[in-house]
C-alpha positions as CSV (number, residue, x, y, z in Angstrom):
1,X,157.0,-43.6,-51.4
2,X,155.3,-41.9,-54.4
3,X,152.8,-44.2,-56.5
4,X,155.3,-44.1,-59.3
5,X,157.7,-45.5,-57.2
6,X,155.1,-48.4,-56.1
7,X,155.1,-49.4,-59.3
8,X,159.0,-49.0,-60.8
9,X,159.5,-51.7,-58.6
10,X,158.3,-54.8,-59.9
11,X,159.8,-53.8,-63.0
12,X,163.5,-53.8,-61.7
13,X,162.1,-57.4,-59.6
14,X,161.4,-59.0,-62.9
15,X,164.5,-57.4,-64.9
16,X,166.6,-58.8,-61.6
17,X,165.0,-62.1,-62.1
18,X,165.1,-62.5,-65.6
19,X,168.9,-61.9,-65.6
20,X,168.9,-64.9,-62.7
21,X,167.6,-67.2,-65.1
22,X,169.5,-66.6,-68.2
23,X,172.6,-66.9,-66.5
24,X,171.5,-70.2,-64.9
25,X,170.6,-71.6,-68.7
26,X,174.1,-70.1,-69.9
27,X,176.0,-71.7,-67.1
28,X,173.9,-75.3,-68.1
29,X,175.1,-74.9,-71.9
30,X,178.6,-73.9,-70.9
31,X,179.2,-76.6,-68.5
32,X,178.6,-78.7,-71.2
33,X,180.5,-76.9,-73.8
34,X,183.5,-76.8,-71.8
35,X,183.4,-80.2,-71.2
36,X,183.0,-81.2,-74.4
37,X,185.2,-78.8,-75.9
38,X,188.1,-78.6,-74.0
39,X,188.2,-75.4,-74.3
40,X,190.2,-73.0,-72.0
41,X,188.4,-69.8,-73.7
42,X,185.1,-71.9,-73.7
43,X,186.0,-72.6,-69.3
44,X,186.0,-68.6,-69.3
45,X,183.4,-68.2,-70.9
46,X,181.6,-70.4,-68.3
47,X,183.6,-68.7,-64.9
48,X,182.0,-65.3,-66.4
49,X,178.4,-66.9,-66.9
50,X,178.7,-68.4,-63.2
51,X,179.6,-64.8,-62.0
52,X,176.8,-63.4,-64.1
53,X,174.8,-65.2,-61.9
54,X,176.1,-63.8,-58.8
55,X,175.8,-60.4,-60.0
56,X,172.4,-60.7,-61.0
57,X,171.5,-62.3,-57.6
58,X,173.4,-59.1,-56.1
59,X,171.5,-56.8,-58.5
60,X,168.3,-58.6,-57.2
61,X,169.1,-58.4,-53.8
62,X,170.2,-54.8,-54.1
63,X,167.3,-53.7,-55.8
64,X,164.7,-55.3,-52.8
65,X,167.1,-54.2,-49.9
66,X,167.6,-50.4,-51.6
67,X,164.4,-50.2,-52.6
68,X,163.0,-50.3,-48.2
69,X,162.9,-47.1,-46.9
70,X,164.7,-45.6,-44.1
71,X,164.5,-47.4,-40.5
72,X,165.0,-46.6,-37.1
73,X,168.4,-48.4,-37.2
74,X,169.3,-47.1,-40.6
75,X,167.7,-43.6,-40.9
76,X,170.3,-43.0,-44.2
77,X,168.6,-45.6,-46.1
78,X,170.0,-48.8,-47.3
79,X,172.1,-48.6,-50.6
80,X,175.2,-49.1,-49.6
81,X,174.7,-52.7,-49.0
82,X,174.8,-52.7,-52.6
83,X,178.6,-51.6,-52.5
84,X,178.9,-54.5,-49.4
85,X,177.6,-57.0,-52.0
86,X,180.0,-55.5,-54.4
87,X,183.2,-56.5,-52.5
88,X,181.8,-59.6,-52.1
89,X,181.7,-60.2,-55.6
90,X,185.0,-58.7,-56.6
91,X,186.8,-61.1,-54.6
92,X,185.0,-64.0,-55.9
93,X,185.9,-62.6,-59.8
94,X,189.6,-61.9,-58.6
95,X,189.7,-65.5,-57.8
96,X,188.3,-66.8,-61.2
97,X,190.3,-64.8,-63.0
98,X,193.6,-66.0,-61.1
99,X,192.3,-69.7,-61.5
100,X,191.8,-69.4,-65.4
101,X,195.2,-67.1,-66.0
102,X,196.7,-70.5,-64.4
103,X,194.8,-72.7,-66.2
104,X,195.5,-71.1,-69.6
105,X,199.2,-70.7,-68.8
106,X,199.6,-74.8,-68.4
107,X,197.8,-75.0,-71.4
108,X,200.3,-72.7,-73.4
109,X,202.6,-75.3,-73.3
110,X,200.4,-78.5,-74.5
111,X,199.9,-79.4,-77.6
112,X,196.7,-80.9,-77.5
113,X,193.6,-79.6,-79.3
114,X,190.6,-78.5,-78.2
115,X,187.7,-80.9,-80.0
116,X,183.5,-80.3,-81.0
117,X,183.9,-76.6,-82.6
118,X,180.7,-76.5,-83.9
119,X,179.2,-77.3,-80.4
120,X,180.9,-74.8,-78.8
121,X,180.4,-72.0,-81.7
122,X,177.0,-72.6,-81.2
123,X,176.5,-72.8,-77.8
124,X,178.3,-69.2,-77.8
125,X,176.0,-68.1,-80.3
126,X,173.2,-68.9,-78.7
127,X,174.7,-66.8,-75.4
128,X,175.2,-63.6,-77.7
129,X,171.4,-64.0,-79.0
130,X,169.7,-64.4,-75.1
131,X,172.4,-62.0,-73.7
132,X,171.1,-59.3,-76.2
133,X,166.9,-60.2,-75.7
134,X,168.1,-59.5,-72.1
135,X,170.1,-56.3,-73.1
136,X,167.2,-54.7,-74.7
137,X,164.1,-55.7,-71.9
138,X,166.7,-54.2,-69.7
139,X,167.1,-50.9,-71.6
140,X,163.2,-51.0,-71.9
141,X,163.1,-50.8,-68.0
142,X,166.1,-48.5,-67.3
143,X,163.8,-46.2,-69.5
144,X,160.9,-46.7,-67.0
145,X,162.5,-46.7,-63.9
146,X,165.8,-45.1,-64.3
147,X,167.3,-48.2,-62.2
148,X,171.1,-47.7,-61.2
149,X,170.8,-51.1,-60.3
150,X,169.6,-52.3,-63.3
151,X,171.8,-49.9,-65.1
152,X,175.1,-52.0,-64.1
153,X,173.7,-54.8,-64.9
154,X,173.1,-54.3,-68.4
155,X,177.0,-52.5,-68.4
156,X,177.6,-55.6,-67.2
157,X,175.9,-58.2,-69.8
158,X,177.4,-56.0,-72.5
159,X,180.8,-57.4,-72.2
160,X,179.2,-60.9,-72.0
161,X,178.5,-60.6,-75.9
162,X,182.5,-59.3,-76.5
163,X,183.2,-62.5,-74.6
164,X,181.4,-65.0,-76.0
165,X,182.7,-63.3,-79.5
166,X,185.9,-64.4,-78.0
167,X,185.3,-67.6,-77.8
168,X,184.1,-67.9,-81.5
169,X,187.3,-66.8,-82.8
170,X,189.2,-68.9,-80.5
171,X,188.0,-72.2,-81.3
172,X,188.0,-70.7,-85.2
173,X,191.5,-70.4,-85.2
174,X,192.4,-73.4,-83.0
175,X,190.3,-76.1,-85.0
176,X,190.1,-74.6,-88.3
177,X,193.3,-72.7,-89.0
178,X,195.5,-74.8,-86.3
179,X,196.7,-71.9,-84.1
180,X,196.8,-74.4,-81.4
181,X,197.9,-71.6,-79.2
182,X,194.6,-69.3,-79.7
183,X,192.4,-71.2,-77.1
184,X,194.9,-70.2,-74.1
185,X,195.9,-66.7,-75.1
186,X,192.3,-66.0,-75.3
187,X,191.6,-67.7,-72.0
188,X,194.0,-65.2,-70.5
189,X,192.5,-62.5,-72.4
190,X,189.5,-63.3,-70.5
191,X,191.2,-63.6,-67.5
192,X,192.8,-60.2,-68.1
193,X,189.0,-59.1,-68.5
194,X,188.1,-60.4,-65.4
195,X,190.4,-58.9,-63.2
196,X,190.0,-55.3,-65.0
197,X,186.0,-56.0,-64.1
198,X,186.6,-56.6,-61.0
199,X,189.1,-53.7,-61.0
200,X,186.3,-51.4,-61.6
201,X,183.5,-52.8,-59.7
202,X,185.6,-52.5,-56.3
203,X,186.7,-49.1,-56.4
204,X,183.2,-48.0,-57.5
205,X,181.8,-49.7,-54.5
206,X,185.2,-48.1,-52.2
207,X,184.1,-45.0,-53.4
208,X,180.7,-45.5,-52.2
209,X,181.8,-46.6,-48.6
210,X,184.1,-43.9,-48.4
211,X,181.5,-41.1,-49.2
212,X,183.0,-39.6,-51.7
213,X,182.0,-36.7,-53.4
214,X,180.2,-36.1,-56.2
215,X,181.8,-35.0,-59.4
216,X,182.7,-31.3,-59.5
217,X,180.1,-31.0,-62.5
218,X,177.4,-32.2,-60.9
219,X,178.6,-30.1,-57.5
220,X,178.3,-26.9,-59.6
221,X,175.1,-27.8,-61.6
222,X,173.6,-28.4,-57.8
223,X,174.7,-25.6,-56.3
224,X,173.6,-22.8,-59.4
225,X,170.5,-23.5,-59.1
226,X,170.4,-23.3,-55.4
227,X,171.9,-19.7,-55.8
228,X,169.0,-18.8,-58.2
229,X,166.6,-18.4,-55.6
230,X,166.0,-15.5,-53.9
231,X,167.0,-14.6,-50.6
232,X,170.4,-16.4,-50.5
233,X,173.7,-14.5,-49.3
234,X,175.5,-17.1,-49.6
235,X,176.5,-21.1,-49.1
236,X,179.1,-22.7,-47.7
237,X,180.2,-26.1,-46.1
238,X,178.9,-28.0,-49.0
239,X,179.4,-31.9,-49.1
240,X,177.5,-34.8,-50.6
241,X,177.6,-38.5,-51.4
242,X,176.2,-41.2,-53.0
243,X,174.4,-44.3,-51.2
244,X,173.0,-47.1,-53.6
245,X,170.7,-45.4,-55.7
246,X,170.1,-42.2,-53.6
247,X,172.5,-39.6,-53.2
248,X,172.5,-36.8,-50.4
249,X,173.6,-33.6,-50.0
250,X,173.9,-30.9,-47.3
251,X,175.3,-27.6,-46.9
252,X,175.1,-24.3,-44.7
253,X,173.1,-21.4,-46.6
254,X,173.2,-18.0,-45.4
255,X,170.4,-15.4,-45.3
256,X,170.4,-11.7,-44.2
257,X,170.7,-11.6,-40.6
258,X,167.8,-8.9,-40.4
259,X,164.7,-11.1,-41.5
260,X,162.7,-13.3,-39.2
261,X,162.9,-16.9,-38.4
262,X,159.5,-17.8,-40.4
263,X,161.2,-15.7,-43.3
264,X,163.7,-17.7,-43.0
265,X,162.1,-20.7,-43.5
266,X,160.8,-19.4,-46.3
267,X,163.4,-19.3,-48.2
268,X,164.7,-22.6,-47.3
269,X,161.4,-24.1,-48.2
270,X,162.0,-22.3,-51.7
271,X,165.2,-23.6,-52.4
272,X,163.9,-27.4,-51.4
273,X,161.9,-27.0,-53.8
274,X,163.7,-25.8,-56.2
275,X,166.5,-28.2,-55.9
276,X,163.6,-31.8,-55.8
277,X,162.3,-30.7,-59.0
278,X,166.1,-30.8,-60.8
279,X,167.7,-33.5,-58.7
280,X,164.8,-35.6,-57.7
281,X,166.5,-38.7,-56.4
282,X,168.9,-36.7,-53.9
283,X,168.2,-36.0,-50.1
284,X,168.5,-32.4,-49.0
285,X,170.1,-30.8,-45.2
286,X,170.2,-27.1,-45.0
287,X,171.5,-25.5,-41.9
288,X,170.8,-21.9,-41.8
289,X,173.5,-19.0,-40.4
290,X,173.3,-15.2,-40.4
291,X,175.1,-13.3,-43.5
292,X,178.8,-13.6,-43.1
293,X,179.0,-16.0,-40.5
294,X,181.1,-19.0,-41.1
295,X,181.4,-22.0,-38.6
296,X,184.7,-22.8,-37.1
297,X,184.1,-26.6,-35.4
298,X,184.0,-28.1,-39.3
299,X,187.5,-29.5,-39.3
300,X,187.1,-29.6,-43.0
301,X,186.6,-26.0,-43.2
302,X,189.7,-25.4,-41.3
303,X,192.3,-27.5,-43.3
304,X,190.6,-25.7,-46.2
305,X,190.1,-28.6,-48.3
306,X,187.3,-27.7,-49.9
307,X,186.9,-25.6,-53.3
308,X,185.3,-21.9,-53.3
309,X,182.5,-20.8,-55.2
310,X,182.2,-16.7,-55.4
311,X,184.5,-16.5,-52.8
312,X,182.2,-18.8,-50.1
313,X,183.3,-22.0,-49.0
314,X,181.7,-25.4,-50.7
């Protein structure tokens, strides 16, 4: 671990932290709120403030758990306990979501207002003010560390603002213009919010389980500057993935089959290079074949489901 790393660290720590204990504030002034209020829009407001909470304590734990280096019993590294944690969390949001839909459905058909408006605007208020301090000491550190932990966090907390908005208008309309039905069609709004989050956040963290590939930009941009360096014939049998916040990538590189072993490793030492000072954050495997030769025992390579680039396998 670099020096630089060392000390990105704590930053993420505190960024983690400080996301724990605005959400535990919120979820005090919300409880309230919604008690007070009555409020179905206000009750989601609070159900996303309480899952705040368990995403920031998941971005924490991520961070601290990615952040340890390879073992004995884990020589890939550790990030995809982030995508573990993720599940997690998406089935405790598909269950909020379901809870207020339901609860906002019954209230369709009462008639009975919600109550304290001004309470409940400003409690919301005040959650769009600390959401957005948070917002920007968390841009501050993505600039520092370049945190992909961090980075969904603060994707994460921006909707938070669009919520609380919500929440506003609802209890504007309901109290002051007598739209009694605003409050619950904006409680499923939420709900509808909720369940597209979640949505999201699971087939991100499925995608990361099931190694999938990285996009076909990012493939190519990889590979050219691979084939800049001299002494390559040719690569083939390419494949990467992403794991928490590192990424890996391996392929089979061919050299001319004339030029000795400690020549070879020359090149190879070249292109590693090369390839950490454009993509610092991914791990590199290069296995080395003769010009022309092409392994058969990939099944991959065999159901030829992998593109072509200049006419060699990726």
């Amino acid at each position: 671990m670099t020096e630089e790393q060392r000390l990105a660290i704590p930053h993420t720590v505190r960024a983690a932290l400080a996301s724990v204990a605005m959400a535990c504030g919120l979820i005090a002034l919300k409880s309230y709120a919604a008690w007070t209020t009555g409020s179905v829009a206000m009750l989601g407001s609070l159900a996303d403030s309480g899952l705040d909470l368990l995403a920031s304590l998941v971005t924490l734990y991520g961070v601290r758990l990615a952040a340890q280096p390879a073992d004995h019993d884990h020589r890939f590294g550790h990030g995809k306990a982030e995508a573990l944690a993720a599940l997690f969390q998406v089935m405790l949001i598909t269950a909020s979501a379901a809870g207020i839909g339901w609860r906002a459905v019954m209230a369709l058909g009462s008639n009975e207002p919600t109550k304290g408006a001004e309470f409940g605007i400003g409690v919301s208020i005040i959650a769009i003010l600390a959401t957005m301090v948070l917002l920007a000491y968390q841009r501050a550190v993505i600039r520092q560390t370049g945190s992909v932990a961090i980075v969904a966090d603060n994707v994460h907390y921006q909707s938070d603002v669009l919520l609380n908005g919500s929440v506003i208008i609802a209890l504007v309309l309901d109290q002051y213009l007598g739209w009694r039905s605003a409050d619950p069609i904006f409680g499923i709004v939420i709900a509808l919010w909720l369940a597209y989050g979640a949505f999201r956040a699971s087939s991100n963290a499925i995608d990361q389980l099931m190694d999938k590939e990285w996009p076909e930009a990012m493939r190519r941009d990889f590979i050219e500057v691979a084939a800049r360096q001299p002494g390559i014939r040719g690569i083939h049998d390419f494949r990467t993935r992403h794991s928490g916040a590192h990424d890996f990538a391996q392929f089979h590189m061919e050299v001319a089959r004339d030029i000795t072993v400690a020549q070879a490793h020359v090149v190879v030492e070249n292109v590693e290079v090369a390839l950490r000072r454009a993509f610092p954050k991914v791990e590199v495997l290069i296995h080395l074949d003769p010009e022309g030769h092409v392994d058969t025992d990939n099944p991959l390579v065999e159901a030829d489901v992998t593109p072509h680039w200049f006419g060699k396998r990726l």
